[in-house]
C-alpha positions in Angstrom: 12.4 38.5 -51.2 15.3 37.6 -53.7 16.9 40.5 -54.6 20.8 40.4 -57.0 22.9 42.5 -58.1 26.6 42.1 -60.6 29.6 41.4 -58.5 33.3 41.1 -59.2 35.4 38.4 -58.2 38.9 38.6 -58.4 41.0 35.9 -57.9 44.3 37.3 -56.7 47.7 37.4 -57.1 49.1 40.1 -55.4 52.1 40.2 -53.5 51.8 39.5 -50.1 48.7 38.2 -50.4 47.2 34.7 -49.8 45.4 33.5 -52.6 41.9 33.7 -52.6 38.8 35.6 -54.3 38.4 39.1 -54.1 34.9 40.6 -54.4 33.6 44.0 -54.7 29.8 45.3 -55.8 30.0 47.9 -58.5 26.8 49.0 -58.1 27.9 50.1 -54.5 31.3 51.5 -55.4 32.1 53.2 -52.1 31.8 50.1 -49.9 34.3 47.8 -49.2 33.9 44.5 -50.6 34.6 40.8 -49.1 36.4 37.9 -49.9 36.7 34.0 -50.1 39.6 31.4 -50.1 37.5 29.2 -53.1 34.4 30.3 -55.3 31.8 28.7 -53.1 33.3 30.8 -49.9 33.7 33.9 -52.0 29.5 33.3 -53.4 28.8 32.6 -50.0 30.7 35.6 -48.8 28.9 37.9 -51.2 25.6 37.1 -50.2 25.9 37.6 -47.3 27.4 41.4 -47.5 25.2 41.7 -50.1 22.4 40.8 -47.5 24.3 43.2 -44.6 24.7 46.3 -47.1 21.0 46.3 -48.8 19.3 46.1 -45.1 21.8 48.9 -43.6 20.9 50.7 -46.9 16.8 50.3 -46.7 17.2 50.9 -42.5 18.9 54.2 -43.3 16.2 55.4 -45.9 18.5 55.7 -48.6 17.8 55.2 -52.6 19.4 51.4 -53.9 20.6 51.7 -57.1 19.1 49.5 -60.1 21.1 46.5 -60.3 23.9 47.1 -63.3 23.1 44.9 -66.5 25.8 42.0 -65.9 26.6 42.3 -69.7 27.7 46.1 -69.2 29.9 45.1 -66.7 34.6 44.6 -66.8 37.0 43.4 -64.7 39.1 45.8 -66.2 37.0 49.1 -66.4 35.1 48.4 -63.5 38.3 47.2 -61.3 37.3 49.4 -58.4 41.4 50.5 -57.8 41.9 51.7 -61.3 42.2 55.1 -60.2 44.3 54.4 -56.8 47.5 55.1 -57.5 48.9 53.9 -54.3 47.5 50.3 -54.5 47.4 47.8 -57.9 45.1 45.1 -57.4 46.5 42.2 -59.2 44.8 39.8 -60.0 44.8 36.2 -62.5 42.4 37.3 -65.6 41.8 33.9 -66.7 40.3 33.0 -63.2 38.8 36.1 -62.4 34.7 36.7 -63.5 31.5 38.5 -62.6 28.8 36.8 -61.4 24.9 37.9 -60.2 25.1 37.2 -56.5 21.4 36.5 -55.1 20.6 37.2 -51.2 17.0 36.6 -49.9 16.4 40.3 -48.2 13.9 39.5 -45.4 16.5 37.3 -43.6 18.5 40.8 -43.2 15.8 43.4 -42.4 15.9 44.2 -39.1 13.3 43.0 -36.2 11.1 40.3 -37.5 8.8 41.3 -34.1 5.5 41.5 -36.3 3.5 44.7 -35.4 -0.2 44.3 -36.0 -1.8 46.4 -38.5 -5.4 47.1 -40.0 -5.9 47.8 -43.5 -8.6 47.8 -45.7 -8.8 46.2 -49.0 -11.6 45.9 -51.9 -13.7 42.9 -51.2 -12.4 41.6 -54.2 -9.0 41.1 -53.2 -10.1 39.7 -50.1 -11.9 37.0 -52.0 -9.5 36.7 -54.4 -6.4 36.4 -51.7 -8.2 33.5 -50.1 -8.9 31.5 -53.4 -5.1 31.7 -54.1 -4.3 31.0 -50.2 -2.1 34.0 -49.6 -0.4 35.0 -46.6 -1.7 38.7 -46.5 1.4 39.6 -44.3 3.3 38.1 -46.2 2.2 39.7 -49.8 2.1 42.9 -48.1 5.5 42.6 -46.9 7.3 41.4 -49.9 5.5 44.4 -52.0 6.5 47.1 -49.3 10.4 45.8 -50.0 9.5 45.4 -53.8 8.0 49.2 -53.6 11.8 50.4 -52.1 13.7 48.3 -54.6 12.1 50.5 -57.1 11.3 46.3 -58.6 
């Protein structure tokens, strides 16, 4: 299942450090972020963390926020150092941007060991399932993950 959220990428220029991309999640503000020495490293980069933090999140049973509207979203306001007075993040404004960053969650949920399981559905959806040539597992699976995401 495709699941995004609004990321931050900050291309910086602080001293000291090597240029490169920045990124940080402000949806998950009290998680460190990742980084990338280009844009397709730093997408790349993001995804996966993206992928690592949403499975440790689910595994633990905890509530994932909804995804922040992209269009509600600064590099200044949401600049997740703002309020650190001991570290600046500096950063080139003109090269910096947010971006959705896309991870396909079923690559980073745990044990793909299938464990068998009988259900019962109305004959219906049986019929109909077939017609369309579903993958019961499958369906079910993607709608137990859709069910968490609150999607």
């Amino acid at each position: 299942m495709l699941v995004s959220y609004p990321a931050l990428f900050y291309l910086e220029t602080s001293e000291g450090y090597d240029s490169g991309f920045s990124v940080f999640f402000p949806d998950f503000p009290e998680m460190a972020g990742t980084s990338g020495s280009d844009i397709p490293e730093a997408l790349e980069n993001a995804s996966d963390y993206l992928g690592i933090l949403l499975a440790a999140e689910i595994e633990e049973d905890r509530t994932l926020p909804e995804p922040s509207l992209i269009s509600s979203l600064s590099l200044i306001e949401n600049n997740p150092f703002k309020s650190d007075s001991e570290f600046i993040l500096e950063y080139d404004s003109e090269k910096s941007f947010i971006s959705m960053v896309a991870v396909d969650l079923t690559e980073y949920l745990g044990s793909e060991e299938p464990v068998k399981k009988t259900l019962t559905i109305p004959k219906w959806a049986d019929k109909l399932g077939k017609e369309m040539h579903l993958n019961f597992s499958k369906t079910l699976t993607e709608a137990i993950v859709r069910e968490k995401l609150g999607a």
